[in-house]
N, C-alpha and C positions, 0 to 999 in steps of 0.2 A: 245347494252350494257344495259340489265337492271338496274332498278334504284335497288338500296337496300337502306335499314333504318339501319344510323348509331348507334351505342353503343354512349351514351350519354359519355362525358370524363371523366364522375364525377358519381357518385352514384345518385339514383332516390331523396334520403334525401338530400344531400349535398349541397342544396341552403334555407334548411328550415329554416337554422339562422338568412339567410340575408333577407327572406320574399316570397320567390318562394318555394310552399309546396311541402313536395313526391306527394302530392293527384295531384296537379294541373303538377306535373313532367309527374305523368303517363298519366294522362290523355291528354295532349301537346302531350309528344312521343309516348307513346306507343297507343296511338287510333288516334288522331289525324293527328299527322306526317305520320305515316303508315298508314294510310288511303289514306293519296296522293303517295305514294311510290304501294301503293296497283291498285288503277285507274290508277298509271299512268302508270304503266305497261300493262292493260289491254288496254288502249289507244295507246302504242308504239308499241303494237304487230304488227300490221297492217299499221304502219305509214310508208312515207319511209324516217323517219326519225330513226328510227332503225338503231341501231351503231353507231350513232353521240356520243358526251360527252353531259351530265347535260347541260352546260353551251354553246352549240350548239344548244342542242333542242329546248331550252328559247328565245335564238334568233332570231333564226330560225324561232319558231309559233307564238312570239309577233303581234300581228296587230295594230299599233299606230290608227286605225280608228275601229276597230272591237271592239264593245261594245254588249253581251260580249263579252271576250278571247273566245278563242276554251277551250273542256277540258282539252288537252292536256298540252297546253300554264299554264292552271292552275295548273294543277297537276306538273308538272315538275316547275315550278318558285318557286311554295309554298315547295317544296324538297329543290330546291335549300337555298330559305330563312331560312328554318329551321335547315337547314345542318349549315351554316353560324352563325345562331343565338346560338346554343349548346356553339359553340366555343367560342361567343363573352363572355362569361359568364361566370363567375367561383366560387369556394366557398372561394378564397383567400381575396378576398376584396383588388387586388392589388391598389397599389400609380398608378398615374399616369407619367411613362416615360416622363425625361426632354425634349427630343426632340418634343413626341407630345405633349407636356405641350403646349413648346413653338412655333408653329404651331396653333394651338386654339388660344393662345391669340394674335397672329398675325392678324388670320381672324376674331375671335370675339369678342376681347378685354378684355376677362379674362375668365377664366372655367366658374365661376358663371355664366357668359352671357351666353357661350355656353351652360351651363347646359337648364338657361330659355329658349333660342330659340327653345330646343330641345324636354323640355318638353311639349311647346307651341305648337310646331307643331303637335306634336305627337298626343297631347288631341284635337285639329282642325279636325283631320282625321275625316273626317265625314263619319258613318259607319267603317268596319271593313278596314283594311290596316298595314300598317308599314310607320314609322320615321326613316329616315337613318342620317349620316355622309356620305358624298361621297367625293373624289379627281374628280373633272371638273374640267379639261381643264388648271390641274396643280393647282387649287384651292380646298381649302376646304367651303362644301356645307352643309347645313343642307335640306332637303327634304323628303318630303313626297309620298306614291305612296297607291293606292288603291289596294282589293283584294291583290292579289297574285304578283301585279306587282314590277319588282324591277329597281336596277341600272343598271344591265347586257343591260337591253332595250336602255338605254342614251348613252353609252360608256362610263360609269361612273364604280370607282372604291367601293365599300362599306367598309369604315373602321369600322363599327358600324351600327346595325339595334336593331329595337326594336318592335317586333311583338305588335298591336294593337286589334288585332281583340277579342271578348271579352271572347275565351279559353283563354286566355292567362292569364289573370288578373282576372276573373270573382271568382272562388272558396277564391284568397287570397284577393281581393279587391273589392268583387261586383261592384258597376259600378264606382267606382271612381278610371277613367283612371289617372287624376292627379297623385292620389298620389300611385300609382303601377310605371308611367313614375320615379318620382322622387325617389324614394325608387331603381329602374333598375339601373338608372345614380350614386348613392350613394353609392349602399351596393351588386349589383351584375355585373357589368361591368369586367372582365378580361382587362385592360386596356394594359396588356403585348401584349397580344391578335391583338388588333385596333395599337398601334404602329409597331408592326411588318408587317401588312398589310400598312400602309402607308408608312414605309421603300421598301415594297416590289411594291409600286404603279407605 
């Protein structure tokens, strides 16, 4: 099963109100994204991991000791992440669903908290990575993962990611991860999006 590069669900403009540019859309999807959709099909050619799903492959070539991944591990996780991430996103600036409202402030004592934990960890990534939301082991998690690495690895579910690495923020934020984190959590989250995966955990 080759990998393919999803149609974004929204238009390449359609996040520039909330502070995610078309410049920085195209350059995310259309070079970036595809570029791992690109390797990593030149990588699965010959693997015999060929015909597995996305979400097999990842598994599969993870090495919890192999520093680094293989390319494969990379290209397929970093698809996987950004597949996930288009989703998480949206131009509606949705409210946040009473159910996961209430769930957050279970495990973190108010949004505002989980916002700070979230944005804190996220701006810690030391070097490039991603900040998750994850369901562990029936709980709700805030964590961090390097490169290309995700939650698929932990047996973790991802309700919410937030690409780190510096395509991501760099044209609308130059280097200030803070306030691109905060600005994600505020004014581009799909929060319909993240409840519906946690319904679905």
């Amino acid at each position: 099963m080759a990998f393919e590069l999803p149609d974004l669900p929204y238009s390449h403009d359609a996040l520039a109100g909330n502070g995610m540019s078309k410049e920085t859309m195209e350059y995310h999807h259309d070079i970036h994204h595809k570029a791992y959709v690109d390797n990593g099909n030149k990588l699965l050619a010959d693997s015999p991991h060929k015909g597995k799903s996305l979400e097999e492959i990842v598994k599969a070539t993870y090495d919890p000791s192999g520093v680094p991944q293989s390319g494969l591990f990379n290209n397929a996780s970093q698809h996987w992440n950004h597949c996930q991430f288009w989703e998480m996103m949206g131009p509606g600036n949705s409210s946040m669903p009473s159910e996961l409202e209430s769930r957050i402030k279970d495990a973190f004592g108010s949004v505002d908290k989980f916002k700070e934990e979230f944005g804190a960890k996220g701006a810690g990534q030391f070097g490039s990575g991603w900040v998750w939301l994850v369901v562990d082991g029936g709980e709700l998690k805030i964590t961090n993962t390097a490169n290309g690495i995700n939650p698929l690895c932990f047996g973790q579910t991802a309700l919410l990611g937030c690409d780190v690495w510096e395509h991501s923020y760099y044209i609308d934020f130059r280097n200030k991860r803070p306030a691109y984190l905060s600005n994600f959590l505020d004014k581009l989250v799909n929060w319909e999006n993240v409840a519906e995966r946690l319904s679905n955990a």
